[in-house]
C-alpha positions as CSV (number, residue, x, y, z in Angstrom):
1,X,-24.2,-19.8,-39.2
2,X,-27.8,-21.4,-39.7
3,X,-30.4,-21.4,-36.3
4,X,-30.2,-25.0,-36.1
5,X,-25.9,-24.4,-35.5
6,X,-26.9,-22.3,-33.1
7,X,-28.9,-24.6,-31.3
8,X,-26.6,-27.5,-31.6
9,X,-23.7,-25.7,-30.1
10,X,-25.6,-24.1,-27.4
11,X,-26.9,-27.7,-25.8
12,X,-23.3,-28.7,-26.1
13,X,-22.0,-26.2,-24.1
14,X,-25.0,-26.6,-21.4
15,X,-27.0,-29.7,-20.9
16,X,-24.9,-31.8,-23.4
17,X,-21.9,-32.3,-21.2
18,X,-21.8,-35.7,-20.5
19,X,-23.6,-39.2,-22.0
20,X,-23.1,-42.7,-21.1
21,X,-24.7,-45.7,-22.8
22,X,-24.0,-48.5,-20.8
23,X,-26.1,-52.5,-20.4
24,X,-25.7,-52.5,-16.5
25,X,-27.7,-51.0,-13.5
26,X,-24.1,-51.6,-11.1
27,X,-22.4,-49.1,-13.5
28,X,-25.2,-46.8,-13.4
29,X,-24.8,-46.9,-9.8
30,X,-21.4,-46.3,-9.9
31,X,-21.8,-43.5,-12.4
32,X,-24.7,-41.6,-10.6
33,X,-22.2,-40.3,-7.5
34,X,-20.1,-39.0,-9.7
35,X,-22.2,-37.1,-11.9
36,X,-24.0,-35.1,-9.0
37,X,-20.6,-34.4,-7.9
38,X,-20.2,-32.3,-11.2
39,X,-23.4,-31.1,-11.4
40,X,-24.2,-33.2,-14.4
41,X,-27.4,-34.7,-15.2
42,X,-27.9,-38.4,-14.1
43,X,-30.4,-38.6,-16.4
44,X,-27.5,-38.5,-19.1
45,X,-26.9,-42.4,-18.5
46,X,-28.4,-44.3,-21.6
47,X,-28.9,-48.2,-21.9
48,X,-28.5,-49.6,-24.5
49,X,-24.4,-50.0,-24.7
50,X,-22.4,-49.1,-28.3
51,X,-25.5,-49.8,-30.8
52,X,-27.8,-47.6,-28.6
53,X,-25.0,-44.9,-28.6
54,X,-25.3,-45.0,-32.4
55,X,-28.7,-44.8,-33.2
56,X,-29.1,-42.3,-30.8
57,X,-26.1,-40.2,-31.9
58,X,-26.8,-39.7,-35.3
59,X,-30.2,-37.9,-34.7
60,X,-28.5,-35.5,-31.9
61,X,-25.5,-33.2,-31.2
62,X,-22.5,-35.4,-29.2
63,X,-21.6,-34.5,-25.7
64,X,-18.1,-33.3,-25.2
65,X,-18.1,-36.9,-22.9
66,X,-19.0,-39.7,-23.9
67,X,-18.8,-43.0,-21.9
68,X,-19.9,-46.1,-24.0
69,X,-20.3,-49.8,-22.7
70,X,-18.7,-52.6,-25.1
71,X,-19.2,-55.3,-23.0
72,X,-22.3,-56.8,-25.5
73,X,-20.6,-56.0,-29.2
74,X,-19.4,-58.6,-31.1
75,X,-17.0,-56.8,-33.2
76,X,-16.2,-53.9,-30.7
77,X,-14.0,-52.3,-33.6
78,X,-16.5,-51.9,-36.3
79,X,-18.9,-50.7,-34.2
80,X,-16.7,-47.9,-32.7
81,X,-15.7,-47.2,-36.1
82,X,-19.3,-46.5,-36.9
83,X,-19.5,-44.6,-33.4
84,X,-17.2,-42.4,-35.2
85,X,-18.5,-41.6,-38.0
86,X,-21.7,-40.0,-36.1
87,X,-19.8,-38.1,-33.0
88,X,-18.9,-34.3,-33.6
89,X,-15.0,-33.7,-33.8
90,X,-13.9,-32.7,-30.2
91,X,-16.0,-35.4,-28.4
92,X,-14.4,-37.5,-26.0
93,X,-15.0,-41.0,-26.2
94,X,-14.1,-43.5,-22.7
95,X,-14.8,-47.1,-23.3
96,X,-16.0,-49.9,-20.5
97,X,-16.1,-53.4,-21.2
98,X,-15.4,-56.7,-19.3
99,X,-12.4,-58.1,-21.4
100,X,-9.4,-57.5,-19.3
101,X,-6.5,-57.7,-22.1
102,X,-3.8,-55.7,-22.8
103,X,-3.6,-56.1,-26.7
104,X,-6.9,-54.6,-26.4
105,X,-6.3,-51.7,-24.2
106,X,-3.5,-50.6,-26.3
107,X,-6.0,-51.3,-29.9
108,X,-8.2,-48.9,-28.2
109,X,-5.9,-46.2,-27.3
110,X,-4.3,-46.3,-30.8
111,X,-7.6,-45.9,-32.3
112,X,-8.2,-42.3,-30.1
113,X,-10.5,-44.1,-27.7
114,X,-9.3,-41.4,-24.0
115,X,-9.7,-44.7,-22.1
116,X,-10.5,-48.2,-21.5
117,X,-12.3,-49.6,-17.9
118,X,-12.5,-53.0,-17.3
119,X,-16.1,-53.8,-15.5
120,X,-16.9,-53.8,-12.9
121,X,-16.1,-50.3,-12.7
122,X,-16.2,-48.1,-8.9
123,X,-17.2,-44.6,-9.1
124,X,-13.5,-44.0,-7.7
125,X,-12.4,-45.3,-10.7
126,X,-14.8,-43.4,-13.4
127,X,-13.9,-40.3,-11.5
128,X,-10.4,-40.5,-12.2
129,X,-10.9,-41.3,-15.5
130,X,-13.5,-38.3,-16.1
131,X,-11.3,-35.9,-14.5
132,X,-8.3,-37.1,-16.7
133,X,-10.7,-36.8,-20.0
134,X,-11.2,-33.0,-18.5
135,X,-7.8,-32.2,-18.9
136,X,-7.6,-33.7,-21.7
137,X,-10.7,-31.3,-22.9
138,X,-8.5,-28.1,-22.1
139,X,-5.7,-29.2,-24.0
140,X,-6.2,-27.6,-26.6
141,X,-7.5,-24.4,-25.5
142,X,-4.5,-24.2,-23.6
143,X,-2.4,-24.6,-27.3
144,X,-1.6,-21.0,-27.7
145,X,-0.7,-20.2,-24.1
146,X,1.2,-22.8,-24.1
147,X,3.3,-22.9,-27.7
148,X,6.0,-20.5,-26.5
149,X,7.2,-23.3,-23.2
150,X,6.9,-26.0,-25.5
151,X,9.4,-23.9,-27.6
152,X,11.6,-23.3,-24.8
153,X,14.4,-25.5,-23.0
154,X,13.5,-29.3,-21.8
155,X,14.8,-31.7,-19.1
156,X,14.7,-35.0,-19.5
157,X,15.6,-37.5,-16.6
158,X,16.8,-41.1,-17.2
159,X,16.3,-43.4,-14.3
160,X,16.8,-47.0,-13.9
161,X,14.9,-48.4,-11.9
162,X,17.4,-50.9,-10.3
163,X,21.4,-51.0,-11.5
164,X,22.9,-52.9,-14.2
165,X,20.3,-51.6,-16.7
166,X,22.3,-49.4,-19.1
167,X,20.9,-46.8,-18.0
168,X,23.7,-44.3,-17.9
169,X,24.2,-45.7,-21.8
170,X,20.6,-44.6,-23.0
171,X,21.3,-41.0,-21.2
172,X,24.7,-40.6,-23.5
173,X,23.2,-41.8,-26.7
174,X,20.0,-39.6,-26.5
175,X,22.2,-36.8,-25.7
176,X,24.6,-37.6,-28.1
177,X,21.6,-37.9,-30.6
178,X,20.1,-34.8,-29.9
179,X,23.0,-32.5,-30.5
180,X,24.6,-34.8,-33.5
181,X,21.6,-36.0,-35.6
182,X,18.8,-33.7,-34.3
183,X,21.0,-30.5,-34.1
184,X,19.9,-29.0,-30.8
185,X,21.9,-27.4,-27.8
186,X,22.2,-30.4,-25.6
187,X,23.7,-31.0,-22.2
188,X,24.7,-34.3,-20.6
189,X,24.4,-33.8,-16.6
190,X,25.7,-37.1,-15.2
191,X,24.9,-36.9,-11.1
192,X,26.7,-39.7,-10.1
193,X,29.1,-38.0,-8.1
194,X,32.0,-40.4,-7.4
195,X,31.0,-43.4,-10.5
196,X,29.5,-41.6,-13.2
197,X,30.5,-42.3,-16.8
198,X,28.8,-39.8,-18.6
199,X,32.1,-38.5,-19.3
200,X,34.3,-41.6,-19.9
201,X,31.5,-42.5,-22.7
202,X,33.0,-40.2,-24.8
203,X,36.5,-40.5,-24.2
204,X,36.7,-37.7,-22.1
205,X,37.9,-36.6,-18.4
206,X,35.0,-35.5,-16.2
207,X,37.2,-32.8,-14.2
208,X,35.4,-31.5,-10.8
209,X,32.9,-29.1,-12.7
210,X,29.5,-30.8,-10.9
211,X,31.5,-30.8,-7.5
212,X,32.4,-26.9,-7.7
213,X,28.7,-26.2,-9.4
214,X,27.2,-27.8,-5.9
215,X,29.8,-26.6,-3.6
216,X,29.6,-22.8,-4.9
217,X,26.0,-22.7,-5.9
218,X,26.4,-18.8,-5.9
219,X,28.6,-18.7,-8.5
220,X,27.0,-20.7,-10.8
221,X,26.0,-18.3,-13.8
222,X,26.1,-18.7,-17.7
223,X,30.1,-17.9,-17.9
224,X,30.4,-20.4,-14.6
225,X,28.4,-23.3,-16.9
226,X,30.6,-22.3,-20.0
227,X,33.8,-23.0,-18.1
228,X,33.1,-26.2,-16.2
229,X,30.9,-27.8,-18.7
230,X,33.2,-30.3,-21.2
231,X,32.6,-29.5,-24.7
232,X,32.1,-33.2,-26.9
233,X,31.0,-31.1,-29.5
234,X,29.7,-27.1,-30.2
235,X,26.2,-28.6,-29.8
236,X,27.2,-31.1,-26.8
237,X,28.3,-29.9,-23.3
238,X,28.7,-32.7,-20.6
239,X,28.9,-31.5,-16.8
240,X,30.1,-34.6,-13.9
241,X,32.3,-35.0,-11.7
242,X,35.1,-37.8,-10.3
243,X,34.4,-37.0,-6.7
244,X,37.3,-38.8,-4.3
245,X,35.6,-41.4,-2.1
246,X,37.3,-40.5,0.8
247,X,35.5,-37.2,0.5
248,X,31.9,-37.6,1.7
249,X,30.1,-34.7,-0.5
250,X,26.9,-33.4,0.7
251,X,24.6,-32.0,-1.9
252,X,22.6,-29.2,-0.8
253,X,18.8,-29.2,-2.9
254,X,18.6,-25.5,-3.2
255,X,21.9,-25.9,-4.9
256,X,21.0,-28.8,-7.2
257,X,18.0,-26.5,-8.0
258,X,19.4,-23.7,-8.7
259,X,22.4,-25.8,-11.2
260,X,19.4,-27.0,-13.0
261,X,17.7,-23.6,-13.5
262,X,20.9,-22.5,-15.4
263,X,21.6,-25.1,-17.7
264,X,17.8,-24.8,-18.7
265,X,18.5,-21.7,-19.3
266,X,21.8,-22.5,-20.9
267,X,20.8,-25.5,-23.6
268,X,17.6,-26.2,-25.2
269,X,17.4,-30.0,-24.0
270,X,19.2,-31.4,-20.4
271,X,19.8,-35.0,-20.7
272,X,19.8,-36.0,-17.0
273,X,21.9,-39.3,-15.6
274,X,19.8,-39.5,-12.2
275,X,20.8,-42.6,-10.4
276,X,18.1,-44.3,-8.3
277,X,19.3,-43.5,-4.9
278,X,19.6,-39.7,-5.6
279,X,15.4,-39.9,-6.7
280,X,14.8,-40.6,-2.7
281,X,17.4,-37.9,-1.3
282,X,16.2,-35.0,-3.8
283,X,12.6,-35.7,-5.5
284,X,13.1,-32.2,-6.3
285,X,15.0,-33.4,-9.1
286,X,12.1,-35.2,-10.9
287,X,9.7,-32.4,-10.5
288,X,12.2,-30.2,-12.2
289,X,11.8,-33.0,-15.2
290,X,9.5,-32.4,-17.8
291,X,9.8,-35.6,-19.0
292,X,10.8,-39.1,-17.4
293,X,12.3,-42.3,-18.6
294,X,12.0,-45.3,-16.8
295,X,14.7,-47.7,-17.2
296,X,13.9,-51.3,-16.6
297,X,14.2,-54.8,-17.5
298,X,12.3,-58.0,-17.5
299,X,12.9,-59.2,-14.0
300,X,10.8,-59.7,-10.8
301,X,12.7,-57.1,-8.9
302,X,12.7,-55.0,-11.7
303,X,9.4,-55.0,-12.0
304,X,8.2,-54.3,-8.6
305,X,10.1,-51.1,-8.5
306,X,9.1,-50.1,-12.0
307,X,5.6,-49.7,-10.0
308,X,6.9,-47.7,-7.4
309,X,8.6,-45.4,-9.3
310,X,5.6,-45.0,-11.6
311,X,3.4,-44.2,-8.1
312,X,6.2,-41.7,-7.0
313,X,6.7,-39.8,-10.6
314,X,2.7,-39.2,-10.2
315,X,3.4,-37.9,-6.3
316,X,6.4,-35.4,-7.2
317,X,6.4,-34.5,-10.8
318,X,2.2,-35.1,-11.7
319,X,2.7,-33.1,-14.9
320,X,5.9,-35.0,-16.2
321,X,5.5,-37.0,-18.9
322,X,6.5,-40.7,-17.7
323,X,8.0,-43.2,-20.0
324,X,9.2,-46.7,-19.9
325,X,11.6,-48.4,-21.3
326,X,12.6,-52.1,-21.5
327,X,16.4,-52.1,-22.0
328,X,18.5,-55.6,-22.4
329,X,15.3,-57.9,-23.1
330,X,16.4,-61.2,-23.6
331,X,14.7,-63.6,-26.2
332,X,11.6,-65.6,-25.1
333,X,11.7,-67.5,-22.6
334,X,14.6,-66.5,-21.4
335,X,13.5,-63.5,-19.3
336,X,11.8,-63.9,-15.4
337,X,8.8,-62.0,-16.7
338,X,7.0,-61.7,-19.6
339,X,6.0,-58.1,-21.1
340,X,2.8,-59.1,-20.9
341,X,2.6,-59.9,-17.2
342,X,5.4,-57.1,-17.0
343,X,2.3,-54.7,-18.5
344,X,-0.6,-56.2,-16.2
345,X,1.2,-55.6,-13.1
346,X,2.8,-51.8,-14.1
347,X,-1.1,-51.1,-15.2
348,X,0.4,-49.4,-18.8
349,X,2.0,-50.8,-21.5
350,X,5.6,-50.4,-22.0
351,X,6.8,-47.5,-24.4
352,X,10.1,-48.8,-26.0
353,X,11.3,-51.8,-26.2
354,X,15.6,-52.7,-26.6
355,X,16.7,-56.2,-27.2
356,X,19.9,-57.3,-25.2
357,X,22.8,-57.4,-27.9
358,X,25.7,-58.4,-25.7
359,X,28.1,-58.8,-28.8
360,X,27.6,-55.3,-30.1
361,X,28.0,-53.3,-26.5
362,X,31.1,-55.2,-26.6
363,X,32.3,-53.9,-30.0
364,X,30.7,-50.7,-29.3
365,X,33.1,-50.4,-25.8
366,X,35.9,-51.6,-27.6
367,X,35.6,-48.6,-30.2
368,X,35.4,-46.1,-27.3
369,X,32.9,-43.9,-29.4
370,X,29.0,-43.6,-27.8
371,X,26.5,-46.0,-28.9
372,X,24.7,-44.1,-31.9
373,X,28.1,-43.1,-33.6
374,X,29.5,-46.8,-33.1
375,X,26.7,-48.9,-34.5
376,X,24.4,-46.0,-36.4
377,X,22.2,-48.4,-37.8
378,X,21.8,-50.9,-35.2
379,X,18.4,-51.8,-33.5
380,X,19.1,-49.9,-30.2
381,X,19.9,-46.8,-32.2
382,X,16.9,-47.3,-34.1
383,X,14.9,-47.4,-30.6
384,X,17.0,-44.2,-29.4
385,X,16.3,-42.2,-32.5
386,X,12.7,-42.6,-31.8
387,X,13.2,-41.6,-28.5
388,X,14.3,-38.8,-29.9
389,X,11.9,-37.9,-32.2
390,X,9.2,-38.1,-29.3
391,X,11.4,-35.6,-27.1
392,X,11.4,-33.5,-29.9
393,X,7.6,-33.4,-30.7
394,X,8.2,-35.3,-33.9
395,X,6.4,-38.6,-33.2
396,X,3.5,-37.2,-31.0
397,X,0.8,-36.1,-33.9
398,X,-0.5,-39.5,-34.9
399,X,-1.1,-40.2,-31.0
400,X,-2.8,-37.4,-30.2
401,X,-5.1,-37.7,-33.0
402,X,-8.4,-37.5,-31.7
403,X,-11.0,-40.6,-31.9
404,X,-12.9,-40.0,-35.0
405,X,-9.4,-39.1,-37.0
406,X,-7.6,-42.3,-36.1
407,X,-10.2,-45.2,-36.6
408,X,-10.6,-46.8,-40.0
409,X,-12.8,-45.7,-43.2
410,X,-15.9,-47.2,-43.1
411,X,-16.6,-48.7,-46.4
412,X,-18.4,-45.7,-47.7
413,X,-14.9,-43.6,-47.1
414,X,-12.9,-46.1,-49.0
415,X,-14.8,-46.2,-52.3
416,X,-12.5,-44.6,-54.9
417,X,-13.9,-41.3,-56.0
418,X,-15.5,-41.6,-59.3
């Protein structure tokens, strides 16, 4: 390694931490706090917005954060793509501007950009965002330690949001997806007690296995699971129950906790049928989940709850992964919100989307077979199998490209080689 290596890495790892480059003295202000709170050097902040950020990056080494003000480019794209061609792999690049628009936000994030801030921004704001680009930082140290739990078992809860959403549908046909077309040990745990239909999805009788598994937690064991569990298939194991409802069943959390804790142990992936109510009585439940799915729609009421669930995922289960998905969306027009609007108020942009198809859940119902296996190739399946494939790890390697990776070839780059 030459001297001048040396050097360079050296002022990363010390004085090189942090750099901003933005055209306003309020976000200065802003930023100032916030560095001093770090210990980082104020004098880091640069005017001079994207351009400035260029010039002055290609005669230095990169931080390892790098906040850059759009607000004055005229083509925002090409001069991030030229950003990129000057900052060091592993630098991590949070955008400000004053355009408030969702097809941008999401642009940027495709592109690798960590984040987007819409000016003006509050140092409450850019210290949330700094502390998320930190975690992001350790990521992939963490890689290594971490390869083995990302090999191990995986809970997945499936919530709606408010009833009537298909919900309870989604949860079969991932499960029923993961074990059939994605080969892995899958279980189907359907909570509702007295109305689930986990079971009755697949043509089969529930039996009083999640009653007994809650009423004698101490005997719950591998052999326990093996016995009450339904078997769809040798890679599909459903566990509910057809409580009577003249028998008021009380569900004790240490139980419920403890169930869990087996069939993780038990199958590779839990599919989780969590209705609504149940996410108030046990939150326990979510922060079990390593990942969550939202299950929503295109209403008003809808929509106001999809934000409280979002705030209460973050409370209960911070290191989930949340997800949300639009289920029954009719054309447009014809819905009380638009996904748009639906994305401006929720703060994120939606992750799947499912068109309502009311003629095909009919035929689908009528053929008493789950959804994937009824209509393979139809547009919800499609959605589901790439559900799927992002449970699995299998869709997650273009997002996670880092920033100078995932924006386009400057013209240079796409010359053909001679």
């Amino acid at each position: 390694m030459s001297v001048a290596s040396l050097l360079k890495k050296e002022d990363n790892s010390a004085d090189n931490i942090f750099g901003a480059f933005v055209c306003d003295d309020d976000t200065t202000q802003a930023l100032v706090p916030v560095l001093t709170e770090r210990g980082w050097n104020p004098a880091s902040i640069k005017t001079g917005g994207v351009e400035s950020a260029i010039r002055t990056l290609s005669t230095m080494p990169s931080p390892q954060f790098l906040l850059v003000d759009i607000s004055k480019s005229s083509s925002p794209m090409e001069d991030l793509a030229s950003l990129a061609e000057v900052v060091e792999p592993g630098t991590i690049v949070i955008t400000l501007g004053n355009t408030n628009d969702i097809a941008l936000y999401r642009e940027l994030i495709s592109y690798g950009i960590h984040d987007y801030l819409v000016k003006p921004a509050n140092s409450d704001q850019i210290r949330e965002v700094l502390a998320s680009a930190e975690h992001a930082a350790r990521t992939p140290e963490e890689t290594d330690s971490s390869a083995a739990a990302d090999d191990t078992e995986k809970l997945i809860a499936v919530v709606g949001v408010r009833g009537g959403l298909g919900t309870s549908t989604i949860a079969t046909s991932l499960a029923w997806l993961l074990a059939h077309e994605k080969k892995q040990s899958t279980s189907l745990l359907d909570m509702d007690i007295y109305f689930g239909t986990g079971a009755l999805a697949f043509d089969l009788e529930p039996g009083r296995g999640l009653c007994d598994a809650l009423e004698n937690p101490s005997r719950v064991d591998g052999l326990f699971i093996e016995r009450a569990m339904i078997k769809e298939s040798e890679q599909l194991s459903i566990l509910g129950s057809e409580a009577p409802l003249h028998d008021p069943t009380y569900t004790d959390p240490a139980a419920l906790s403890h169930l869990l804790t087996e069939l993780k142990h038990n199958f590779k992936y839990v599919v989780l049928d969590l209705p609504k109510n149940m996410v108030a009585d046990y939150p326990l439940v979510l922060s079990e989940a390593s990942e969550i799915i939202l299950v929503s729609d295109l209403s008003l009421a809808a929509t106001r709850d999809t934000i409280r669930f979002l705030a209460f995922c973050k409370s209960v289960a911070p290191e989930a992964k949340v997800r949300i998905l639009l289920n029954k969306v009719a054309g447009m027009g014809q819905v009380e919100v638009e996904r748009k609007d639906f994305e401006a108020s929720i703060e994120r942009a939606v992750d799947w989307e499912i068109p309502m198809d009311t003629k095909l859940m009919i035929q689908v119902s009528k053929s008493g077979k789950p959804l994937p296996q009824a209509a393979k190739h139809s547009k919800p399946v499609k959605v589901l199998n790439m559900i799927c494939d992002n449970i699995l790890g299998n869709a997650t390697e273009e997002s996670s490209a880092p920033f100078w990776k995932k924006l386009p070839l400057s013209k240079k780059d796409s010359k053909p080689a001679k």
